[in-house]
N, C-alpha and C positions, 0 to 999 in steps of 0.2 A: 866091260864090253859095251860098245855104244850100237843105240839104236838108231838103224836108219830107213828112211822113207827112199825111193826112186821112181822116177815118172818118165814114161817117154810118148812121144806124140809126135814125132819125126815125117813118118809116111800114114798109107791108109791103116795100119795098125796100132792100137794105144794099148798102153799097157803102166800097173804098178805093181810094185813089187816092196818088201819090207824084211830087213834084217830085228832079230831082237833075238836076244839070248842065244847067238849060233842057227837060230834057226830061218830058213829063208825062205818068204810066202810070195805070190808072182801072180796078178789077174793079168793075162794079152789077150786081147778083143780084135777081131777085123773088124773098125768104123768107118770106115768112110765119110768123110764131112760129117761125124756125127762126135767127134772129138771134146766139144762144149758143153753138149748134153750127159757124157758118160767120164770125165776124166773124176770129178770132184767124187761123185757118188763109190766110184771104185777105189780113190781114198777111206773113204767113210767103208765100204765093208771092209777092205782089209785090215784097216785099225779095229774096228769090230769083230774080225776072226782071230786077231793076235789077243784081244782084250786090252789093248793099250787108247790112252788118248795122245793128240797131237802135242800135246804138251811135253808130252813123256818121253817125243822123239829127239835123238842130238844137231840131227841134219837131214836135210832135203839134196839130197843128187836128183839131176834133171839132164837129159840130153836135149844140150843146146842148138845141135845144127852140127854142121848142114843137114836141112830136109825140105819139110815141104813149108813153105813162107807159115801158112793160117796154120798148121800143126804146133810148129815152134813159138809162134807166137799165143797161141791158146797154153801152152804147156807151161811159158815163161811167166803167162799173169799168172796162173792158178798156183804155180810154185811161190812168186811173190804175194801172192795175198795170204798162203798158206805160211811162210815164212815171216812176215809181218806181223802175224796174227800173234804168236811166239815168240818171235827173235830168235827165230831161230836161224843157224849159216848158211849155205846152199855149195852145192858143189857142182859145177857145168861139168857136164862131160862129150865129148865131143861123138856125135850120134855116130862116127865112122868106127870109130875105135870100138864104141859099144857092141858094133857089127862085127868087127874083126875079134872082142873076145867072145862072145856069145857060138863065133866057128869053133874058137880054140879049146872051148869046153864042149859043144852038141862032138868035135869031129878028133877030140883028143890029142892037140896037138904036140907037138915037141919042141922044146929048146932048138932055136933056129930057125924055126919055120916059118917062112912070110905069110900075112894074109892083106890080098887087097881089095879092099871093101869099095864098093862103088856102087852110089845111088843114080835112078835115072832124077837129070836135074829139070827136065823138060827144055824146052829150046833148043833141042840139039845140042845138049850138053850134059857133062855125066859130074857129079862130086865124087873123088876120085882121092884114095891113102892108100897109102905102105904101112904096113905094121908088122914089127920081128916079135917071135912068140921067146918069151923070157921068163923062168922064175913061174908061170904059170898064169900072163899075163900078156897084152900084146900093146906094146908099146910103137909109139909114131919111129919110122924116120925119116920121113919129111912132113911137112906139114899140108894139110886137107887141100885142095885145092879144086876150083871149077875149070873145066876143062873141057873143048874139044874133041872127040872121040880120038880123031886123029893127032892131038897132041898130048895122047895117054902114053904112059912108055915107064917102064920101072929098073929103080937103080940095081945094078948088079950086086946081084946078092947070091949068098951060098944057102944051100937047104931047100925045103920043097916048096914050091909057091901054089896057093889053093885063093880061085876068085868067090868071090862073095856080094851079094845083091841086086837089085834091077838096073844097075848100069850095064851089067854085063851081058844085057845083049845088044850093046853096041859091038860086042868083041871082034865081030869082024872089021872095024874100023881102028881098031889099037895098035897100035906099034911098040907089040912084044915079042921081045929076043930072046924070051924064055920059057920051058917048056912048064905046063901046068898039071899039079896033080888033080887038080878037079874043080870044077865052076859051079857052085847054086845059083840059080839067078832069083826063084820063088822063094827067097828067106828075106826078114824085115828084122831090124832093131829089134831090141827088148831089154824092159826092165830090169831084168832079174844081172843083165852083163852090165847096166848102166850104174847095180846096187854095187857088185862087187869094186868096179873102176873108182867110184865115190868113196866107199867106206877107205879103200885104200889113201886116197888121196887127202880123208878127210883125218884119218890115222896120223899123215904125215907132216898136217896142218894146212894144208893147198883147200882152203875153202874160201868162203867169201861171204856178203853179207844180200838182204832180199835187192836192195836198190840195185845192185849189179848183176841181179839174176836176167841176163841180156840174150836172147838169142844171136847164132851166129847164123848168119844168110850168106855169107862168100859172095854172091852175087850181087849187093851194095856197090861195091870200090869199083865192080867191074861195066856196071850199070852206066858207073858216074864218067869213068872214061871213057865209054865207047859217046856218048851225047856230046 
């Protein structure tokens, strides 16, 4: 049974979390710009309440993005130097998806169920996923994307649709043809959805090494063609 480390640092909340022997332990802090000062230290307790060292762990899962630019990018060093340090692999998981399972467990969802996760991106702009609840899991089906308020819109799908994150109070600007069972817009990312998405992925061999431990920003490619 392999042990695993997950960090997330996406929005104003950080958080880690630690699988070992079936069992799963989770620090989520509200920081605000204070993500550099608390992310390392809340490795170091949690390795210290499980009694394990870093050495002893198999993999680092981290959500990569979309979020906030200096979040993702505090979270991608600390994962890479943590990773480094070991050689140990890293597993990016995509901070929407982590959104979308963290509903599927707090709101018990069912096979079929959509959830779509939406962070506010600033700019007048929202990051914006589809995810069908599977097997006990929420899987993309399309991929993350920055968006428009007004160029939010979701594929037709069967099952109940439940929104999720601070994008959603753009909602009155969305172009949905679909009725919803319910919108949180005060819930953030967490570790504890980013350990399970990882372990799975890291089970199935989808991992990767520190030097490609990259944050993903969406707004890069979109930057470069609006100039």
């Amino acid at each position: 049974m392999s042990s695993l480390l997950a960090i997330e640092a996406s929005t104003e909340a950080c958080s880690v979390a630690l699988l070992h022997q079936g069992r799963e332990l989770e620090d989520f802090r509200m920081l605000p710009r204070a993500h550099t000062q608390f992310l390392l230290p809340m490795v170091a307790e949690i390795l210290a309440e499980a009694g394990l060292s870093l050495a002893q762990i198999d993999a680092i899962g981290f959500a990569a993005g979309p979020g906030s630019f200096m979040g993702l990018r505090v979270c991608a060093g600390v994962v890479q130097g943590l990773a480094y340090s070991q050689e140990l692999p890293v597993v990016p998981v995509s901070t929407l998806q982590a959104l979308a399972q963290d509903t599927l467990l707090k709101q018990q969802l069912s096979d079929g169920d959509i959830v779509l996760p939406a962070l506010d991106a600033r700019m007048d702009e929202v990051y914006w996923g589809q995810y069908r609840v599977a097997a006990g899991f929420a899987d993309e089906i399309v991929g993350d994307s920055l968006l428009l308020p007004e160029n939010v819109s979701v594929l037709a799908e069967s099952g109940r649709i439940f929104g999720v994150g601070s994008g959603w109070t753009y909602r009155s600007r969305f172009n949905l043809n679909s009725e919803l069972e319910s919108v949180s817009v005060e819930v953030y990312p967490r570790a504890s959805a980013v350990l399970r998405l990882a372990n799975r992925a890291f089970a199935a061999g989808r991992y990767t090494t520190a030097a490609l431990a990259q944050p993903v920003y969406l707004r890069d490619s979109v930057a470069w063609q609006k100039s």
